[in-house]
N, C-alpha and C positions, 0 to 999 in steps of 0.2 A: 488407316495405317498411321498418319499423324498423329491423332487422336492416341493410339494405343500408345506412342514414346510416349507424347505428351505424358502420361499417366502412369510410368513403367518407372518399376527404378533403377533401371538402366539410364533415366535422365535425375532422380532423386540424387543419387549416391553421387556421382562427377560435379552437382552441383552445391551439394554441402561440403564437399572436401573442397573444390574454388571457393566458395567463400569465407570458410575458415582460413584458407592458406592466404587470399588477399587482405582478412582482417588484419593477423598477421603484420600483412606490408604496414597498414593502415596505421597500426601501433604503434609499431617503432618508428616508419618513419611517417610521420603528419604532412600533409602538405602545406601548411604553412605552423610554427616553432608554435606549441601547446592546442591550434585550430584542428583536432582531429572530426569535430564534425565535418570539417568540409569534405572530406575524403569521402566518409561512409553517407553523406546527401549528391557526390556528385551522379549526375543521369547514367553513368555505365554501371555502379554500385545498384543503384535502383532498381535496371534495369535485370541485374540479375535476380534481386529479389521478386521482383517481378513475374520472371519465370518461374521461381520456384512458386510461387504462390499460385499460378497457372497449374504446374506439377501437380500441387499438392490438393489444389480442386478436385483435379484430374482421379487422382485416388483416390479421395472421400467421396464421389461420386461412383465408381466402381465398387467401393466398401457398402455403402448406402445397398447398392442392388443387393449385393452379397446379401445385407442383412435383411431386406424384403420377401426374397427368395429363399431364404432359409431354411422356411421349415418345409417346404414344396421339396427342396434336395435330398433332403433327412425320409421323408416318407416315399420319393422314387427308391431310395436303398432301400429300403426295408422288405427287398425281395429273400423269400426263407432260400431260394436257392446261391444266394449269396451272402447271407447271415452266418448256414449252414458249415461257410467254410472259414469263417472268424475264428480264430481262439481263444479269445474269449466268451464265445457264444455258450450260452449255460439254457441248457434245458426244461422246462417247468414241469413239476409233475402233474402226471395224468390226468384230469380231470379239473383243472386249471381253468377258469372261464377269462376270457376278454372282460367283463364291466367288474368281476370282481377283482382282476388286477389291476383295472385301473384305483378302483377304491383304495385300494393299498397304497398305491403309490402316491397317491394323491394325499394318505394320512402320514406319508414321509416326507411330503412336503416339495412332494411332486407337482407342477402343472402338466394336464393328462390331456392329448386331442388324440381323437381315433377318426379312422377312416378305413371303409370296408372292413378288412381281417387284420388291421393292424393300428398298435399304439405306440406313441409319441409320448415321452416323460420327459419333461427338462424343468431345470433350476437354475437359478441367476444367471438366467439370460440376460438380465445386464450388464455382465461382466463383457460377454461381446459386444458391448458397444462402448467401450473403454476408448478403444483405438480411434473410433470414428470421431466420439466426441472431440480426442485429443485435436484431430486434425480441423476440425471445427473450431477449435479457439483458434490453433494459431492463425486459422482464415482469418478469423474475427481481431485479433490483434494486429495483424498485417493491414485489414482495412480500417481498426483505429489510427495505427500510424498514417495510414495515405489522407483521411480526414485531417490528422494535425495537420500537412502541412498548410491550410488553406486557416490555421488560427497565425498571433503572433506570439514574439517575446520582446519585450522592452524595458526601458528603467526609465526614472525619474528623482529629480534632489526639488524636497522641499524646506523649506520653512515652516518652524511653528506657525500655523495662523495662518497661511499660503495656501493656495488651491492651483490646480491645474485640469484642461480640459485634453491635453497632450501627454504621449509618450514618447519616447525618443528612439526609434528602431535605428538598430545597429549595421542593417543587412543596407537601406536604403539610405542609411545617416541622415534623417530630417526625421521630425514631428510630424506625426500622424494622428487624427483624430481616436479618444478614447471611446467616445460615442456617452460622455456622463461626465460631472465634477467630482473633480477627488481632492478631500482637503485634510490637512492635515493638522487636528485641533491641539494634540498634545503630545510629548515624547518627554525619555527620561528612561536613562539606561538604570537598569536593576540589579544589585549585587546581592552577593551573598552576604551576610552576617559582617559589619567590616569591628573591628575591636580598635577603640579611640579612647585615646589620653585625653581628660578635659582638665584643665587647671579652670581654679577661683580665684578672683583676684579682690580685695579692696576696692570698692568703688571709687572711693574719695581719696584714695592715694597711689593707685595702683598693682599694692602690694601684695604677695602670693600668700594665698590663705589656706589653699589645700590641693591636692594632686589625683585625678579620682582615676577608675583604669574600669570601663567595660565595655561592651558592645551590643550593637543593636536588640531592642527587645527586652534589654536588662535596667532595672532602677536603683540607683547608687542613691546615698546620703550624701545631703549638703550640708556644708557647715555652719547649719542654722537649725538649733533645735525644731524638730517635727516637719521640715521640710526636706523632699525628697522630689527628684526628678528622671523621668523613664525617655531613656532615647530612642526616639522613634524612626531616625533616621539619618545617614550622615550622605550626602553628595562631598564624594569626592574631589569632582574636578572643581568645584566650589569653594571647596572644602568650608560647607558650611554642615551646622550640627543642628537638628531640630529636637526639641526637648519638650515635655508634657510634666509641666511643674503641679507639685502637689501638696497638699496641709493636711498631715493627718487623714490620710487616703481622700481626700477631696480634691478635686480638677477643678486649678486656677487657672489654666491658660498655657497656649504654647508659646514656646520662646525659642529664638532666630539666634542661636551662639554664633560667633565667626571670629577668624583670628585675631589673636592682638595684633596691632599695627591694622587692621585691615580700614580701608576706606571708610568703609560703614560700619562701626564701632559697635558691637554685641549692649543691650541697653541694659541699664543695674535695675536691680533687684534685689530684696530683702538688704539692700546695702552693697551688694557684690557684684559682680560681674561675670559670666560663665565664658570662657572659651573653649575652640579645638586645639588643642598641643600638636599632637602627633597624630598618623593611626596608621596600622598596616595595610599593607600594600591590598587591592582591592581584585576580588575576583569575579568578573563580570558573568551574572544571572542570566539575564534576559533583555531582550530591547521591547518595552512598551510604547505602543504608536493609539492614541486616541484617534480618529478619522470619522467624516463624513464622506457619503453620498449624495450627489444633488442631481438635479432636474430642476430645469427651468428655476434655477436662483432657492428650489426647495429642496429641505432635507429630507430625504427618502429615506435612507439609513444610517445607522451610526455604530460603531464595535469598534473593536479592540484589535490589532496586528502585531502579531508577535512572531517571533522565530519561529517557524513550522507549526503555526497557525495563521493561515492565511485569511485575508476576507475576500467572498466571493460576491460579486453582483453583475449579473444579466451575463453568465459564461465567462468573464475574468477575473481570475484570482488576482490580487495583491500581494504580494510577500514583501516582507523585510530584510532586506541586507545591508545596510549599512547606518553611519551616525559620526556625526564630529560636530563640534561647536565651532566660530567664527573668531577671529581675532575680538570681535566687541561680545563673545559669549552667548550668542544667540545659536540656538538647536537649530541642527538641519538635520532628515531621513532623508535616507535610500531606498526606492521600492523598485520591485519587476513586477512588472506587467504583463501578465501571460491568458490567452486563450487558444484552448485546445478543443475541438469541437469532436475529438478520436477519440478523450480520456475516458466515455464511459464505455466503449466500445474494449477497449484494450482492457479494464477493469474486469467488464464482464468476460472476454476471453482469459485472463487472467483466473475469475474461478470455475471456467469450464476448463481449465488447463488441469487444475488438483482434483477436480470432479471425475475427469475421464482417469488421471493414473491411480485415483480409488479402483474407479469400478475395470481398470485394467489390470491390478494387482491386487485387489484384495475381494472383490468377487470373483468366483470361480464358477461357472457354466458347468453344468453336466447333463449331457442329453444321454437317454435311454432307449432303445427302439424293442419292441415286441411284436412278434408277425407266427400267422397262425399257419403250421405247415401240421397239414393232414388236422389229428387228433392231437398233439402236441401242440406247446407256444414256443417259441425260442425268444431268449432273452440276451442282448447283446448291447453292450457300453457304445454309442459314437462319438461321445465328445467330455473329455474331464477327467478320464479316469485312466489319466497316464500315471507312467512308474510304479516304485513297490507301493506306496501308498495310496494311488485308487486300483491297482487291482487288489489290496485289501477291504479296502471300502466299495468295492465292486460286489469281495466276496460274500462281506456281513451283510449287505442290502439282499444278494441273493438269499439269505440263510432269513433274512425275516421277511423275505417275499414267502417262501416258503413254510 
């Protein structure tokens, strides 16, 4: 008796309408000002889902039979003295044999099983299992999440050139071991295309010699017959400008522009001097993090970390969120540290979620039953051939049975 609530949805229904309606609270009001996980991890939250997950067993397990038992159900009906009284029950003409309509049906694309005086046709039959599957993922998502909780989430700030063997959990506030080294070899924020003013000056006297206007990727003319220069790059917070000097399309070398006045003086060339003027305001690309992996003092791996490309090693991902420079201009990142031991679980319920409302929506199931009463066969629809449109496709199948 348990067992059948359990499983009924008479406990289904009361408990998706309580947890939508507590979500709800959940949302608007948080338990502590922006902390809405805390609400939907505390044990009475759980505990509901819990139940439902219990429920929802409870039903995939009774569907499961259903669908075991299936065709055993379909061939006890198939008595003609209750075919007889369907109306949709159509007739075969006389001299109709059993194996030759199964052949038929079976070149309509029928699967045909007979026993004694009667036949069984059905098609996408896996469209009845749409439902199951579905309930099957979200098992399987429900027990990805209950996995997660047994990974972590952390962060960490390093320096360029700095490594760490810790991360910082938030929930116990201490350093916890990462179980590996993580170092941080390079970083440098990415923009888009930035457009800078470069003035030339006289080397030998300082004096403005020309006023150039373009942006990254593009190469301007310098005020020296057959010299030209392609800018390769401008740091912003730097505000330094890097240039790929050229003679007559040949590469003479890069050269380090920086503002006039600045401490470390842009160096002359062909007699001049190149600086950055001005340039607009900068629209931030991407954050590039160079990193290593180590073990025992050695490098095991090395990539790239960027904004929602994470790097993964031994079930922790790395993500990048953050970046700022120091009063003396040295780079420091932001990473979180996450491992999830549920994520391939929820993945895979994730494509058995679209897998089942395929074959829930867009196969359709249609069984046929045939049973031999006297000299005649009767032929009657049991599953598929609802409304006007299969009892027309009921009728043209009869019409090329015939």
């Amino acid at each position: 008796m348990l067992w059948r609530f359990l499983s009924s949805l008479k406990l289904t229904i009361p408990l998706l309408l309580g947890l939508a309606l507590v979500s709800i609270v959940g949302t608007l009001k948080p338990a502590e000002s922006a902390r809405y996980e805390l609400f939907y991890q505390s044990l009475w939250f759980r505990l509901l889902l819990g139940l439902l997950a219990v429920n929802l067993a409870g039903c995939t397990v009774r569907t499961l039979r259903r669908q075991w038992g299936w065709i055993d159900g379909l061939f006890d009906a198939l008595v003609p003295e209750r075919l007889v009284l369907s109306t949709q029950a159509q007739t075969l003409p006389a001299g109709a044999a059993l194996p030759e309509l199964a052949g038929r049906l079976a070149r309509h694309g029928y699967r045909v099983e007979a026993r004694q005086e009667s036949l069984l046709a059905h098609r996408g039959r896996c469209g009845r299992w749409g439902s199951t599957v579905v309930h099957l993922s979200l098992l399987l998502i429900m027990l990805g999440a209950l996995f997660g909780g047994a990974g972590f989430v952390g962060t960490k700030q390093l320096y360029v050139g700095h490594s760490t063997e810790n991360y910082f959990d938030w929930d116990s506030m201490q350093d916890l071991p990462l179980g590996f080294e993580f170092r941080l070899d390079h970083f440098e924020p990415l923009y888009y295309p930035i457009h800078v003013r470069v003035v030339v000056n006289d080397a030998s006297n300082g004096q403005l010699i020309s006023t150039l206007t373009a942006r990254e990727g593009e190469t301007v003319t310098l005020p020296v017959p057959g010299y030209t220069a392609r800018i390769e790059k401008f740091i912003p917070i730097e505000k330094r400008l890097i240039l790929s000097l050229y003679w007559e399309n040949t590469f003479l070398g890069d050269y380090d522009a920086l503002p006039v006045g600045n401490k470390e003086a842009s160096a002359a060339v062909f007699g001049m001097t190149i600086h950055p003027d001005a340039f607009q305001d900068p629209l931030l690309k991407q954050l590039h993090s160079e990193v290593s992996i180590l073990q025992n003092g050695q490098v095991v791996k090395q990539g790239v970390i960027e904004v929602n490309h994470p790097m993964i090693y031994e079930g922790v991902a790395v993500y990048q969120t953050a970046f700022d420079q120091d009063q003396f201009g040295n780079w420091y990142a932001g990473f979180q540290m996450s491992r999830d031991p549920g994520e391939p679980l929820v993945w895979a319920g994730s494509v058995m979620l679209v897998l089942g409302f395929v074959l829930a929506f867009v196969v359709r199931p249609r069984v046929l039953g045939v049973a031999a009463d006297g000299d005649r066969l009767l032929l009657v629809p049991l599953r598929g051939f609802v409304g006007e449109g299969g009892t027309r496709a009921f009728d043209e199948l009869v019409k090329r049975l015939c």
